[in-house]
VOFI-146392 format. One record per residue (C-alpha): residue in three letters; x, y, z; residue number from 0. Coordinates in steps of 0.05 Angstrom, whole numbers, plus 32768, in hexadecimal, padded with zeros to 4 digits. Example, Ala and Ser with C-alpha at 12.3 -4.5 7.8 and 13.67 -1.06 7.14 Angstrom:
<sites>
<site aa="ALA" px="80F6" py="7FA6" pz="809C" i="0"/>
<site aa="SER" px="8111" py="7FEB" pz="808F" i="1"/>
</sites>
This chain:
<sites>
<site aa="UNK" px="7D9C" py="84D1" pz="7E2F" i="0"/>
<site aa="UNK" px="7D55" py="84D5" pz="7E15" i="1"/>
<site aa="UNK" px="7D5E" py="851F" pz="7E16" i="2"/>
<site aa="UNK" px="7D9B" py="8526" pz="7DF3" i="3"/>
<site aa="UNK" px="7DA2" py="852E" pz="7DA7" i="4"/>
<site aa="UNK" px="7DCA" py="84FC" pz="7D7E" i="5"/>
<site aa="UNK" px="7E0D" py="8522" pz="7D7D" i="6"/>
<site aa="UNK" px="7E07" py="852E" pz="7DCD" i="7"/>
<site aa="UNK" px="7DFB" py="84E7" pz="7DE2" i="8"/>
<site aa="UNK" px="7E39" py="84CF" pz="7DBC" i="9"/>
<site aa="UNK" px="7E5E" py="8514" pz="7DDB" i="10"/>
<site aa="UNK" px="7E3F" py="84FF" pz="7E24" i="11"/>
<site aa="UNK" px="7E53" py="84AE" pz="7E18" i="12"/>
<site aa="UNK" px="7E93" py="84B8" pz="7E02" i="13"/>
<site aa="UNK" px="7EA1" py="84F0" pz="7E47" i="14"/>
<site aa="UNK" px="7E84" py="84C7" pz="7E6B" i="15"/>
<site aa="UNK" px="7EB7" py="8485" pz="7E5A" i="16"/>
<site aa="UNK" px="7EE6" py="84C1" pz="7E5C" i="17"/>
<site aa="UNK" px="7EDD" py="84C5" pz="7EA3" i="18"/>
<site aa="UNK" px="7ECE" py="8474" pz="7EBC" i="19"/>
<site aa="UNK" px="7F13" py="8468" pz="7E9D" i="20"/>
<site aa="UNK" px="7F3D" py="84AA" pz="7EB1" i="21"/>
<site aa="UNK" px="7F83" py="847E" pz="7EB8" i="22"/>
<site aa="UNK" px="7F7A" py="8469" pz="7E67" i="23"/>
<site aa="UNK" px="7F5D" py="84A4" pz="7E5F" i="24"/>
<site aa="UNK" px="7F99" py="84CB" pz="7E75" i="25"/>
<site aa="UNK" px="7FCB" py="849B" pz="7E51" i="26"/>
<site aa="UNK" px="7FA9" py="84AB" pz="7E13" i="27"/>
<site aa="UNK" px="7FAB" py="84F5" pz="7E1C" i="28"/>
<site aa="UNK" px="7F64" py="84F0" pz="7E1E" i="29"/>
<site aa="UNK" px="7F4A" py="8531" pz="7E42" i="30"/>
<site aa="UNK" px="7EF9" py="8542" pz="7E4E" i="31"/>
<site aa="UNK" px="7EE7" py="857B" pz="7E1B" i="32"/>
<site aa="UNK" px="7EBE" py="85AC" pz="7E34" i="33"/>
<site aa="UNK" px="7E79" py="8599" pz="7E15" i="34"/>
<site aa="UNK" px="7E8D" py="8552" pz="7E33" i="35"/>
<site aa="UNK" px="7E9F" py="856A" pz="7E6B" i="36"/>
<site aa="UNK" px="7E4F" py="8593" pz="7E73" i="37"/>
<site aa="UNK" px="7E32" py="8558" pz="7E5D" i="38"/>
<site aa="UNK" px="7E4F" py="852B" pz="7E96" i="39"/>
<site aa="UNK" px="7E46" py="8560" pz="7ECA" i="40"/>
<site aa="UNK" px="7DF7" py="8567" pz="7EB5" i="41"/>
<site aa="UNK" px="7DF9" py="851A" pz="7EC3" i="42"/>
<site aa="UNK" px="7E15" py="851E" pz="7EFE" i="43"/>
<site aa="UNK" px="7DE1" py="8551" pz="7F11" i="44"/>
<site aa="UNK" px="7DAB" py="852D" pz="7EFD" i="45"/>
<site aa="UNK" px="7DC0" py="84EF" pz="7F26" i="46"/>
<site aa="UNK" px="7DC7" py="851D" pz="7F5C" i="47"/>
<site aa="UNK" px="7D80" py="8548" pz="7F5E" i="48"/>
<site aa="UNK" px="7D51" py="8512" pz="7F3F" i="49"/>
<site aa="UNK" px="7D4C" py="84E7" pz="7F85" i="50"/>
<site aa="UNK" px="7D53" py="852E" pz="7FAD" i="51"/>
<site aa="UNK" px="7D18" py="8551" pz="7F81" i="52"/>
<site aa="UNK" px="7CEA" py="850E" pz="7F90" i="53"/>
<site aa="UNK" px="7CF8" py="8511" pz="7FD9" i="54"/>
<site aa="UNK" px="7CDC" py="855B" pz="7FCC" i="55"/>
<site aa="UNK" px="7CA6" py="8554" pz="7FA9" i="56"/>
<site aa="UNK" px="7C95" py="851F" pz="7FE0" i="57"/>
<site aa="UNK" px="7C9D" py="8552" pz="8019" i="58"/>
<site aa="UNK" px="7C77" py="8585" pz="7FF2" i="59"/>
<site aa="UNK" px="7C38" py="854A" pz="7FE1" i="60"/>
<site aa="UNK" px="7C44" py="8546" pz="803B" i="61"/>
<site aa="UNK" px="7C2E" py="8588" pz="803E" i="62"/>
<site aa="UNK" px="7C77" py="8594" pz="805F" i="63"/>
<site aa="UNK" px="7C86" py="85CC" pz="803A" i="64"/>
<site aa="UNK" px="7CC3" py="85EC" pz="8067" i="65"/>
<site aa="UNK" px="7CE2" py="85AF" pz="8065" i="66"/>
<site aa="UNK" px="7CD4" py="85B5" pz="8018" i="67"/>
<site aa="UNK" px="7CF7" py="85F3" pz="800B" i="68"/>
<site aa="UNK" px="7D33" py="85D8" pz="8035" i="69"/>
<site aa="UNK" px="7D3F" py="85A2" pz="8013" i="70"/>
<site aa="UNK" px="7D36" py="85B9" pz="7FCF" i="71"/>
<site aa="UNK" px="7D69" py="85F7" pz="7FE1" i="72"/>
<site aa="UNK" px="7DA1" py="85C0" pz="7FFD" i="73"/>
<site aa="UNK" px="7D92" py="8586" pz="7FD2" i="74"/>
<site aa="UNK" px="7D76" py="85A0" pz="7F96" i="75"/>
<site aa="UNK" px="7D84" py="85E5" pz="7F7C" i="76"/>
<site aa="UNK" px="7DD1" py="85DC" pz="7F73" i="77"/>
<site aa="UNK" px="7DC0" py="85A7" pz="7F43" i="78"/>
<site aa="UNK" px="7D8F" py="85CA" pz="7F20" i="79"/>
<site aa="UNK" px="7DB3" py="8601" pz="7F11" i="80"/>
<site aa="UNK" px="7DE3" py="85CF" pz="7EEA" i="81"/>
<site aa="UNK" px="7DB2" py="85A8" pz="7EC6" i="82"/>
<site aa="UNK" px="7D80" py="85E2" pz="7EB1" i="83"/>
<site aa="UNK" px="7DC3" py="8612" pz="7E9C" i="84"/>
<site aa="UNK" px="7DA6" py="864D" pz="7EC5" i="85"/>
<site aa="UNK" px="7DBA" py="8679" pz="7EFC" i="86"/>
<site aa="UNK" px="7D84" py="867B" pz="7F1F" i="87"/>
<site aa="UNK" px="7D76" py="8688" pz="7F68" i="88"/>
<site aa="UNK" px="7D29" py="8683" pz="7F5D" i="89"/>
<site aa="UNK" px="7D10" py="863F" pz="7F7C" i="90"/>
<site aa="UNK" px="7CD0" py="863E" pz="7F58" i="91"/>
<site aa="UNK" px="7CEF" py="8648" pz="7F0B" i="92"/>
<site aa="UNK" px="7D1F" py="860D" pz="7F29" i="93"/>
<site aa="UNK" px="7CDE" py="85E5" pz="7F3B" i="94"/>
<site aa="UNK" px="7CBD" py="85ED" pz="7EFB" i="95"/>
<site aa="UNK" px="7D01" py="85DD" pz="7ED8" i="96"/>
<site aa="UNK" px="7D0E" py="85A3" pz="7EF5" i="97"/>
<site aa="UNK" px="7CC2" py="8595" pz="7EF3" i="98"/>
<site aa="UNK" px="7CCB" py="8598" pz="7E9F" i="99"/>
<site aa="UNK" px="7D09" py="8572" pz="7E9F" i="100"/>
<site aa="UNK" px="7CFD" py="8530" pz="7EC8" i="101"/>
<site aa="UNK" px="7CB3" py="853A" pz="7EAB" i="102"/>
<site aa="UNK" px="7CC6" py="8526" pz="7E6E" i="103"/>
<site aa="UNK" px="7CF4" py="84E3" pz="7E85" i="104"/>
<site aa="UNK" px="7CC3" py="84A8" pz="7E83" i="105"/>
<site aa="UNK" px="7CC3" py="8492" pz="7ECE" i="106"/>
<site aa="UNK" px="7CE5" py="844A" pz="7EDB" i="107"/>
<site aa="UNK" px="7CC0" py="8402" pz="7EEE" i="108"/>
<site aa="UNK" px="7CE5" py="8414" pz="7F2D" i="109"/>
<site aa="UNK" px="7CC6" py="8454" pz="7F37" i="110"/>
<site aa="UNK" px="7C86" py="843F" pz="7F20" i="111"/>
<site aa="UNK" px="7C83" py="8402" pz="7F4C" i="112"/>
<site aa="UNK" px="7C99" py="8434" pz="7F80" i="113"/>
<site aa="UNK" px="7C5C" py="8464" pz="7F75" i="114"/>
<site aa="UNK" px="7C26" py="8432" pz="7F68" i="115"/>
<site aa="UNK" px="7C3F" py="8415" pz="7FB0" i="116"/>
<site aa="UNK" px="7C38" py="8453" pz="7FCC" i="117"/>
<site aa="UNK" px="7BEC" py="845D" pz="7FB6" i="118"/>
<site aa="UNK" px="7BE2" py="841E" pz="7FDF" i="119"/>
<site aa="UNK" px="7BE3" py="83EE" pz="7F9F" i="120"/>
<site aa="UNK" px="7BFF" py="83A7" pz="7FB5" i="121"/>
<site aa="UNK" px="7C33" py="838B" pz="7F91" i="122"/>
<site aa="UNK" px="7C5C" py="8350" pz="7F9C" i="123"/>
<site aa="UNK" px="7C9A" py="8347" pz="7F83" i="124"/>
<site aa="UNK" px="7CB7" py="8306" pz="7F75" i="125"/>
<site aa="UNK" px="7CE4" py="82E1" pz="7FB2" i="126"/>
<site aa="UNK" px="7D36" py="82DD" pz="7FA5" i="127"/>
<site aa="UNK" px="7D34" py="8293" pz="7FAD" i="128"/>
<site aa="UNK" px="7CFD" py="8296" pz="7F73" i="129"/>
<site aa="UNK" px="7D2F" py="82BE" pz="7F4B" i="130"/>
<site aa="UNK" px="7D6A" py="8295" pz="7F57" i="131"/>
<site aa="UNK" px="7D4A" py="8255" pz="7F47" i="132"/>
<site aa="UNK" px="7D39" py="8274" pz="7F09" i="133"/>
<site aa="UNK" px="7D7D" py="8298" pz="7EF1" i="134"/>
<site aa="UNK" px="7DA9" py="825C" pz="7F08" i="135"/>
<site aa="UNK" px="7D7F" py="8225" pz="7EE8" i="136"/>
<site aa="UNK" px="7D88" py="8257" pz="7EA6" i="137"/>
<site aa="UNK" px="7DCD" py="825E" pz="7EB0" i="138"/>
<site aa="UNK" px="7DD5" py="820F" pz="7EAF" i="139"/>
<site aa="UNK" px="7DAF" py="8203" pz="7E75" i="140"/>
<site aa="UNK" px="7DCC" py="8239" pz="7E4A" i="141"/>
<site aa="UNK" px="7E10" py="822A" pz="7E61" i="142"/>
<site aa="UNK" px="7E0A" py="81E2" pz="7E65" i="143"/>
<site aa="UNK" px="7E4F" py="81C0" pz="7E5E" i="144"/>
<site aa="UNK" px="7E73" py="81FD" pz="7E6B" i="145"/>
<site aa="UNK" px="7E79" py="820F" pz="7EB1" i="146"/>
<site aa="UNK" px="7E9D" py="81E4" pz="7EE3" i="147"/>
<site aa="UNK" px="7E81" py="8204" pz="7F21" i="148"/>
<site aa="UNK" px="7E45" py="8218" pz="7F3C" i="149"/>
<site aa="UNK" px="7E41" py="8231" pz="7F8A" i="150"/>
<site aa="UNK" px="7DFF" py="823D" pz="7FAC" i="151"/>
<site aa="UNK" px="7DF3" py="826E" pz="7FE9" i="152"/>
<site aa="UNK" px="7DA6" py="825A" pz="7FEB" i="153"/>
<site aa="UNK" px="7D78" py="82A2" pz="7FE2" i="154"/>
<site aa="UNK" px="7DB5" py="82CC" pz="7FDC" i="155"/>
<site aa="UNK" px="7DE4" py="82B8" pz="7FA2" i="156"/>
<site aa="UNK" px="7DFF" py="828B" pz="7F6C" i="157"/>
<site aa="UNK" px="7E49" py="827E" pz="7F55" i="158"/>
<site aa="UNK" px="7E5B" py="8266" pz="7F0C" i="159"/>
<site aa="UNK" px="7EA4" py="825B" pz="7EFD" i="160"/>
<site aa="UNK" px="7EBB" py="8249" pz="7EB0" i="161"/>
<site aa="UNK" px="7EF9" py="8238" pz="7E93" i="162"/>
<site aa="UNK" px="7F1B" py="8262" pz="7E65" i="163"/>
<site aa="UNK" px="7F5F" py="824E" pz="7E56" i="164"/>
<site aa="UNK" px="7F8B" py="8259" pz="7E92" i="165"/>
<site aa="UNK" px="7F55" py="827C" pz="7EAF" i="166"/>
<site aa="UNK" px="7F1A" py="827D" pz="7ED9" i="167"/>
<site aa="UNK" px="7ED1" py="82A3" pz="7EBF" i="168"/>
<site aa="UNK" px="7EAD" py="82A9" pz="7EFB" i="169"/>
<site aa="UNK" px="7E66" py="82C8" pz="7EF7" i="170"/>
<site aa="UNK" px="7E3D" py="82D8" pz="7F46" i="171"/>
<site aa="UNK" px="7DF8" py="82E5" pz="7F3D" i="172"/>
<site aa="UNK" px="7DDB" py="8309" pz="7F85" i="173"/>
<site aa="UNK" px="7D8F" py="8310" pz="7F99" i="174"/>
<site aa="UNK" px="7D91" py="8354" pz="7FC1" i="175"/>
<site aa="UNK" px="7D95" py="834E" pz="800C" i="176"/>
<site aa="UNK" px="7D53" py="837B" pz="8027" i="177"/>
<site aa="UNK" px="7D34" py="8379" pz="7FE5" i="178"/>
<site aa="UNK" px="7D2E" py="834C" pz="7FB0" i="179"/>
<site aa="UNK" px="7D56" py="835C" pz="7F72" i="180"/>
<site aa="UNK" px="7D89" py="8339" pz="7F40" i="181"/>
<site aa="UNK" px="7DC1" py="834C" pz="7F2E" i="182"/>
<site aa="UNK" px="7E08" py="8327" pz="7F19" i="183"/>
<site aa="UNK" px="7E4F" py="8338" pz="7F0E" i="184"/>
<site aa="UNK" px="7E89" py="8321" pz="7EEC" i="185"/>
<site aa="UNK" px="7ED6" py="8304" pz="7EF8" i="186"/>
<site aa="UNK" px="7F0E" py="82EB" pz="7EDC" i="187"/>
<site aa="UNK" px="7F43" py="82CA" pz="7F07" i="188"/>
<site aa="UNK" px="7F80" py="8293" pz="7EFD" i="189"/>
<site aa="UNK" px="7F71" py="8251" pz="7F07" i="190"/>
<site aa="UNK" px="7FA8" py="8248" pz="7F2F" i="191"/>
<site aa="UNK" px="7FA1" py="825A" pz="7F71" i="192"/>
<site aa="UNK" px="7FCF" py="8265" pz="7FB4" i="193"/>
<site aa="UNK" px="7FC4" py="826A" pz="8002" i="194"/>
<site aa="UNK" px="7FAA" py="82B6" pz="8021" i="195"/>
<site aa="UNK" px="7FE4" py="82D1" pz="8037" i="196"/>
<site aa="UNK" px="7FB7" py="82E1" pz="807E" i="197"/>
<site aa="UNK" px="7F94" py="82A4" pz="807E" i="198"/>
<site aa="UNK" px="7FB2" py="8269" pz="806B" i="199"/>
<site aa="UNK" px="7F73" py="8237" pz="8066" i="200"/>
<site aa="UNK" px="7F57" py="8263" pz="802D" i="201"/>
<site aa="UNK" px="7F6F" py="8258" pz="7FEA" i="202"/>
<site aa="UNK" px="7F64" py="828E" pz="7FB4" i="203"/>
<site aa="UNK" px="7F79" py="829F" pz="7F6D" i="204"/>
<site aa="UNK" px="7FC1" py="82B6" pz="7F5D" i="205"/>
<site aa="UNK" px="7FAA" py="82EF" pz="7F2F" i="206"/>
<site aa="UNK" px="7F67" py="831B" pz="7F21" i="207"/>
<site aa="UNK" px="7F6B" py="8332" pz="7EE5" i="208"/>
<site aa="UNK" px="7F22" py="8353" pz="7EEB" i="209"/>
<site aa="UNK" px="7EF5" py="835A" pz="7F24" i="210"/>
<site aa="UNK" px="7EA8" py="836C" pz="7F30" i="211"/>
<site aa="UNK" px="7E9D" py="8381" pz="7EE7" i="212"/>
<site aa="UNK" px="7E5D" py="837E" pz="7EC7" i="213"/>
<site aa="UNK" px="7E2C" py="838B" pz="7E86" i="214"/>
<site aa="UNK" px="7E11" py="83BE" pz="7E7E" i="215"/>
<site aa="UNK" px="7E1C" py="83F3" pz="7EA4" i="216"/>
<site aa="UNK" px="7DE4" py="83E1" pz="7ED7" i="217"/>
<site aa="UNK" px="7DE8" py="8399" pz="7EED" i="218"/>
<site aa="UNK" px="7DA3" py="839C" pz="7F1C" i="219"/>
<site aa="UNK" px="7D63" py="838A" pz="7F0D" i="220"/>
<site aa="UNK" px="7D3C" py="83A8" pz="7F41" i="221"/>
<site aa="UNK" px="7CEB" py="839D" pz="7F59" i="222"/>
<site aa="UNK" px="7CDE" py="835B" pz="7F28" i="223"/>
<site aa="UNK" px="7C98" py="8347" pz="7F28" i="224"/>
<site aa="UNK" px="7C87" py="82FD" pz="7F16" i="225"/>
<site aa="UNK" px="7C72" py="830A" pz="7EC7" i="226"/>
<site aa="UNK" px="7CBD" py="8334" pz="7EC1" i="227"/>
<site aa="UNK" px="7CEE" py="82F3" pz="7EDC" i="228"/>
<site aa="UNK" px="7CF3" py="82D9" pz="7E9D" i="229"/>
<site aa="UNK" px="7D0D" py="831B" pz="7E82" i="230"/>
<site aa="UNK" px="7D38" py="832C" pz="7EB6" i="231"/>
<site aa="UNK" px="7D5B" py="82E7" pz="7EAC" i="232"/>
<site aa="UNK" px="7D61" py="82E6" pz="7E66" i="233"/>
<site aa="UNK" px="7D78" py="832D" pz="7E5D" i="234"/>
<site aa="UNK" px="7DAC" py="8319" pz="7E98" i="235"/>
<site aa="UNK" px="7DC9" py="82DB" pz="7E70" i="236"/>
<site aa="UNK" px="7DC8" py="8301" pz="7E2E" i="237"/>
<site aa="UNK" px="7E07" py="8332" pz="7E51" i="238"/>
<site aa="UNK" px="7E23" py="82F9" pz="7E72" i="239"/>
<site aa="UNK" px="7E2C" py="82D5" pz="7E28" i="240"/>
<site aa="UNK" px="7E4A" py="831E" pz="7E16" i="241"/>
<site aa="UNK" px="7E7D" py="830E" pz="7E51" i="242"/>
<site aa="UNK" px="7E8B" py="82C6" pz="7E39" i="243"/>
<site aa="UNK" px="7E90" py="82D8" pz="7DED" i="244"/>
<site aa="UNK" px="7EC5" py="831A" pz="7DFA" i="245"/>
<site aa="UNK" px="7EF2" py="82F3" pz="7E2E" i="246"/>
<site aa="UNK" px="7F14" py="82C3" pz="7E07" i="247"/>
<site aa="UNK" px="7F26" py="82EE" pz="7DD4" i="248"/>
<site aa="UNK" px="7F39" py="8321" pz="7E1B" i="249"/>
<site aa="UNK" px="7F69" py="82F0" pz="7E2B" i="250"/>
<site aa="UNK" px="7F84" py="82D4" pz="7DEB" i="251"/>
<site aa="UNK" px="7FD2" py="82DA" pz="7DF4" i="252"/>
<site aa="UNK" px="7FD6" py="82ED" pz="7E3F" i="253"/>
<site aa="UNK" px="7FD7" py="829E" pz="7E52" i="254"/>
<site aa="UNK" px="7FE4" py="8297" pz="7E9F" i="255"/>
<site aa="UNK" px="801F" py="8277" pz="7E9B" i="256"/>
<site aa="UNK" px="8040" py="82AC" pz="7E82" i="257"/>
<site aa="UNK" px="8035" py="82E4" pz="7EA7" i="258"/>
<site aa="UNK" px="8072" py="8301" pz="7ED6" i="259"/>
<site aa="UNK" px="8072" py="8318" pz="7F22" i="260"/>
<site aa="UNK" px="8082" py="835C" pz="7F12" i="261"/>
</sites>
């Protein structure tokens, strides 16, 4: 985004919800123009080469320079033809291209923590069961006398369910599995609920009205050191009050009760 002008990064956004939501999309008669349409397939690009041109510049740092060239020419120089808009067979103008463009992207915490690591620097990051004693004591307080659940799977998640009407808010909040990380998704579900159809001791909700979603786009926080839990946990509630605030007025008029089999 960072390298786009004004008038592309609303042209790129709105392709790009163009193509997350094709069915509404289509319903709407909502087609990708075709500077939308370059936009999103730059993105795509980049997503694709970034990782790829790393792994690269690694081999190349290795002094493994066949293995280099063959990477770059499978992995990389598709791509790079698509986000540097040239023709180009050449693989050093596609180096030095690519060179310019990620060059200019400041690197992420991630990445940096993943460098500085690499040099041999030490750095701990902070334990999941430190992070969820954190996030779900936050939760509590800033929800206090809201949520009429909470479900503990000691170092790897937290439930929160909430009523809302005829429905059920629940909010998980995971700690990574090989790595420590946080990161937390959203439900809604009836409060009503009915035996599996395949199992018969479980009981689970008559209707999903929305599964797995999350704010914003990227629910992970990823590498947390010890002075960075705070943040992480208070930029996590701050969406999760976004969820709480938009679903009763998601759900105003579609009461449970109400809705029909077919």
């Amino acid at each position: 985004m960072v390298t786009l002008d004004k008038p592309e990064q609303k042209t790129f956004a709105i392709g790009r919800l163009k193509q997350l939501s094709r069915e509404e999309a289509s319903r709407w008669n909502e087609v990708l123009s075709e500077s939308e349409a370059s936009l999103c397939q730059k993105f795509e690009a980049f997503c694709r080469v970034r990782d790829q041109f790393q792994v690269f510049n690694q081999l190349q740092s290795d002094g493994k320079m066949s293995d280099a060239n063959i990477a770059f020419d499978i992995t990389c120089a598709p791509g790079a033809r698509i986000l540097c808009d040239t023709d180009s067979n050449d693989p050093e103008h596609l180096v030095a291209k690519l060179s310019a463009s990620f060059g200019s992207i400041p690197a992420s915490f991630e990445e940096q923590v993943k460098a500085r690591r690499a040099a041999g620097e030490k750095i701990t990051l902070v334990s999941k069961k430190k992070l969820q004693k954190v996030i779900t004591q936050r939760f509590k307080d800033a929800f206090a006398g809201q949520y009429v659940e909470c479900a503990i799977d000691e170092g790897h998640w937290t439930t929160f369910c909430v009523r809302c009407g005829s429905w059920m808010l629940t909010t998980q909040f995971t700690f990574g599995r090989q790595q420590s990380q946080l990161s937390h998704w959203h439900s809604i579900c009836s409060k009503e609920k009915i035996l599996h159809p395949t199992i018969p001791s479980i009981l689970y909700p008559a209707v999903t009205l929305l599964r797995g979603a999350c704010w914003p786009c990227s629910s992970q926080w990823e590498c947390i050191v010890e002075h960075d839990v705070a943040l992480a946990c208070d930029e996590t509630l701050k969406y999760c009050r976004y969820f709480y605030e938009a679903a009763p007025k998601l759900l105003k008029g579609l009461e449970f009760e109400k809705i029909e089999t077919n």
